[in-house]
N, C-alpha and C positions, 0 to 999 in steps of 0.2 A: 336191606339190599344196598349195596356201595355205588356212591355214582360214577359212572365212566370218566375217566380223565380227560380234562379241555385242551391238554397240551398237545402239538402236535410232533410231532415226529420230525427230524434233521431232515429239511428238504436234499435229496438225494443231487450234488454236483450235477451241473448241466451239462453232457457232452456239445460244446460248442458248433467241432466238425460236424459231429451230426446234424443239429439244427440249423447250423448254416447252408448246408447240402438241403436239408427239408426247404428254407425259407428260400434259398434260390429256387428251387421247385415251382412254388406255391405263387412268388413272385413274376413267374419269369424272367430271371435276372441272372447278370453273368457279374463274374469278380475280375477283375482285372488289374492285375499286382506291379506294381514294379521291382528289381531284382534288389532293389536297397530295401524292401520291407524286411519287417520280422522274417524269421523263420517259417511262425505258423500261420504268417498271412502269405506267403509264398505257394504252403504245402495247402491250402482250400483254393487257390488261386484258379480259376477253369484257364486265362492266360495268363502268364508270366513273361515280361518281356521289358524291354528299352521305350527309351519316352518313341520314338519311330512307329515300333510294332504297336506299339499301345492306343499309337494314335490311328492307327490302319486297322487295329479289329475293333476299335470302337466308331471306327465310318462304317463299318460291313456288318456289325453286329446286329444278326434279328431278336437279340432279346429286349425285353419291354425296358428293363432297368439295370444301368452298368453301376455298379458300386466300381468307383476307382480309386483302388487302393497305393496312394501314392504322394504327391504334394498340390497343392490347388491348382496348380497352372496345370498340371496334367489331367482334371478333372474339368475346369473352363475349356480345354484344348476337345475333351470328348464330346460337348454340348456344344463348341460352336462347328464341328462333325457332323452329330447328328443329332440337331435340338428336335426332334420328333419323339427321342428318349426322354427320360426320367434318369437324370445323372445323380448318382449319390456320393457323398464324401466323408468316408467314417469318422476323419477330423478335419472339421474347416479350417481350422488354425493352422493346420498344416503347409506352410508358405514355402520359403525358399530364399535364402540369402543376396544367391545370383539374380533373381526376379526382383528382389527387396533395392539392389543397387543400382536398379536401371529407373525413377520416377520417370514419370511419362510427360509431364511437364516440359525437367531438365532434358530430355530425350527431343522433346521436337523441338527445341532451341537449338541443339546437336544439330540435327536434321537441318535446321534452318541457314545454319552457318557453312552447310555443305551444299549450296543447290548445283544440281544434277546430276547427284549421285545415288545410285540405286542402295536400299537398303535392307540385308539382310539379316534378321534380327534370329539368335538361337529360342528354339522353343521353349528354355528355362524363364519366360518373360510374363507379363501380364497380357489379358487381351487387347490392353489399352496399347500397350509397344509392339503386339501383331497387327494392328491397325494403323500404325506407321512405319507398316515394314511392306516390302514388295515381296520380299520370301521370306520363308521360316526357314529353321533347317535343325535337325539335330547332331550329334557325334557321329551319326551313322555316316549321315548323308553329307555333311560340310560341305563336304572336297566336292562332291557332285555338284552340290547346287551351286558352289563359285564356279567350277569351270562349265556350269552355263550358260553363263552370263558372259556378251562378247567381252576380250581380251581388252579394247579400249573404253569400259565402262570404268568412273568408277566406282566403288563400292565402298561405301560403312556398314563394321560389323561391328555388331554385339551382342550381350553386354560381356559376354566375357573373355578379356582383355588374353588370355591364355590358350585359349582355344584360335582365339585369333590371328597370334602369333605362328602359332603351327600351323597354321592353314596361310599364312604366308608363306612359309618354310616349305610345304606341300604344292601350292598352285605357283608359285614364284609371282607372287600378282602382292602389289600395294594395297594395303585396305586401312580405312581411317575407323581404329579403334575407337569402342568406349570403354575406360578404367573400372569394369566390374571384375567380380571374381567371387569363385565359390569358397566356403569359410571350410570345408571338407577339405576340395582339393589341394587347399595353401599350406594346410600342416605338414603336407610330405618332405622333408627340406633334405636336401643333398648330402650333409653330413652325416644322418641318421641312413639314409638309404646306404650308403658307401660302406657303412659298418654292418648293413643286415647283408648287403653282397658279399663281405667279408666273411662273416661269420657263416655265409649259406654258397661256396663259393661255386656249385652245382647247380641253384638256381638260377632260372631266368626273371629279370624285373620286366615285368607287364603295366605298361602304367597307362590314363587316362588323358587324355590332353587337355583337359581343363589343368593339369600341372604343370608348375612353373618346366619354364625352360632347362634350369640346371638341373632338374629331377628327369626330364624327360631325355635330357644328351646320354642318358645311363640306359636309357630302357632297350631290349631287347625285342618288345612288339608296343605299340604304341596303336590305342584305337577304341571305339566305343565300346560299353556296356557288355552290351551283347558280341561284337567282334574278339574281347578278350576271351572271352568264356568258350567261343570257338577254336581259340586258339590253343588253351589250354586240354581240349579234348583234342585237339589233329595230335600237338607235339607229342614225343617220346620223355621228354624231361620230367622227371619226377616231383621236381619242386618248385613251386613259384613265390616269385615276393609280388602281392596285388597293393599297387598304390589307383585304388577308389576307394567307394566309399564300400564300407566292410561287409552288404549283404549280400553280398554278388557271392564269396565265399562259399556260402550254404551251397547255391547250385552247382558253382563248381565243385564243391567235395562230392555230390550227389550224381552229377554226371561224370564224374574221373575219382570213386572212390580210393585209389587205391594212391595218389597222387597228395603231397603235402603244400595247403596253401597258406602262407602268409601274408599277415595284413601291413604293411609299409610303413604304417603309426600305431605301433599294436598298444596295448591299455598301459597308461603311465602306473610304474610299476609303485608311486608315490602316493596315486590317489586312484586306485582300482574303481574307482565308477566311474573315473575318466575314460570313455574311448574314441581315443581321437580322432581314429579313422571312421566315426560314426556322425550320420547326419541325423538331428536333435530334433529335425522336421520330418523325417523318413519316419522316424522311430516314434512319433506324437501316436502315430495308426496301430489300433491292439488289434486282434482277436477277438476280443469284446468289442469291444468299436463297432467292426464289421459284423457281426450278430448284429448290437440293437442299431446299429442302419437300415438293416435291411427288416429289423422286427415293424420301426417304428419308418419307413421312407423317407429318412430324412435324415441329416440334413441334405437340403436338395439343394444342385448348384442353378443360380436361375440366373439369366444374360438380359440384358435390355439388346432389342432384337436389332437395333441400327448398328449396335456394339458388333456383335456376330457376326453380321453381314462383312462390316469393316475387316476382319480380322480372318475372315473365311476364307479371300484368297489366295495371301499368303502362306495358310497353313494346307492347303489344297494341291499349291506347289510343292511342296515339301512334302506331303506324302507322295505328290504323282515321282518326284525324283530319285534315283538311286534306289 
């Protein structure tokens, strides 16, 4: 008689969707995506939305455990919300350039040199720079949260020096920038845009205001995240040139199938792994990632609780506005 074979058999592919559907289950836990992820961290997403929304369903959420699928500061921003949660981050590494330019140090020396000025610091920061800020604010909300603030205060924003600018150009109000800037939005450069308007003479450019000023005198609608992608589904135009960063795209093809989007920095036709309209911190977060996070609860974002407290206000105005 022959003995049975010890070998086993080609473990059959793991449908990931599924088991991530199972382990939110089992968990009680929600996904909450931002529009710059993957594709198919978008498409498992329970929310998908702008750092704003994101930070609003993760104060209201009754599930036990938010996986946030997105860059750290958006994951610290959910836990200092709601630390009564289990915040999860499928990549801790996962940073952010804008957040990286603002030390917290060099930031309340900033502070220090301005006294009696109110400061509103964008959510792209650490909680160490929400804790020396009086409000937060995102792309969504800017414009709201400066013209909250009386007309004779004044205000330092930042960190990023772009956004800034336009939200002078918007409130007509003076604000004492800090020199950051996102490494996404700086590649969109004016020359290159002029020849995709050229060659696309049909589209309209949609662009982000984190983009320089000579990129943004061109654009056709100018506004957050989320505010483009509205826009792109009201208009009748068929084509857009998108200067953000390139995963906003998927949704928009998704809600306006029938409509052709372009990325503003599309892939250097020299070094095809290049994409330049792509953020290198967005894109750290897989698929897998968010499976074994949520197999394995971890990695967990955890705050020293005088931190949070610090950093709670600010970000609390900033949800309650616009």
């Amino acid at each position: 008689m022959g003995l049975a074979s010890t070998k086993h058999a080609p473990a059959a592919p793991r449908d990931l969707f599924a088991d991530i559907e199972r382990l939110k289950r089992e968990r009680n836990a929600v996904v909450l995506a931002h529009y710059y992820q993957e594709p198919d961290i978008q498409d498992v997403a329970d929310i998908l939305g702008d750092s704003l929304q994101l930070a609003r369903e993760a104060q209201k959420t009754s599930a036990d455990v938010i996986v946030l699928a997105g860059v750290h500061f958006m994951a610290e921003t959910a836990k200092i919300l709601n630390p009564g949660k289990r915040v999860l981050i499928p990549e801790p590494k996962a940073g952010c350039s804008l957040a990286d330019s603002c030390p917290p140090d060099k930031f309340a020396a900033f502070k220090a040199a301005h006294p009696g000025h109110v400061v509103v610091s964008y959510v792209n920061t650490t909680a160490a720079i929400k804790a020396l800020s009086d409000y937060c604010c995102t792309s969504s909300n800017a414009k709201a949260v400066i013209e909250s603030i009386p007309r004779e205060t004044p205000i330092i924003f930042g960190p990023d020096k772009n956004l800034g600018r336009w939200l002078m150009g918007e409130t007509h109000r003076d604000l004492v920038l800090w020199p950051g800037a996102c490494i996404v939005h700086e590649t969109f450069n004016e020359r290159r845009i002029l020849k995709m308007m050229a060659e696309h003479p049909d589209a309209e450019l949609i662009a982000h205001p984190e983009c320089e000023t000579a990129v943004l005198r061109h654009a056709h609608f100018i506004g957050s995240t989320k505010a483009m992608l509205e826009y792109t589904q009201k208009r009748t135009t068929q084509t857009f040139i998108v200067a953000t960063e390139n995963g906003i795209l998927h949704t928009m093809q998704k809600a306006s199938p029938g409509k052709v989007f372009i990325p503003a920095a599309p892939v250097d036709s020299r070094d095809p792994t290049c994409g330049c309209s792509t953020c290198p911190f967005m894109k750290m977060n897989t698929l897998e990632k968010v499976h074994a996070c949520l197999e394995h609860m971890a990695p967990e974002i955890l705050m020293d609780e005088q931190l949070r407290k610090a950093a709670l206000l600010p970000i609390e105005r900033m949800v309650a506005i616009g």
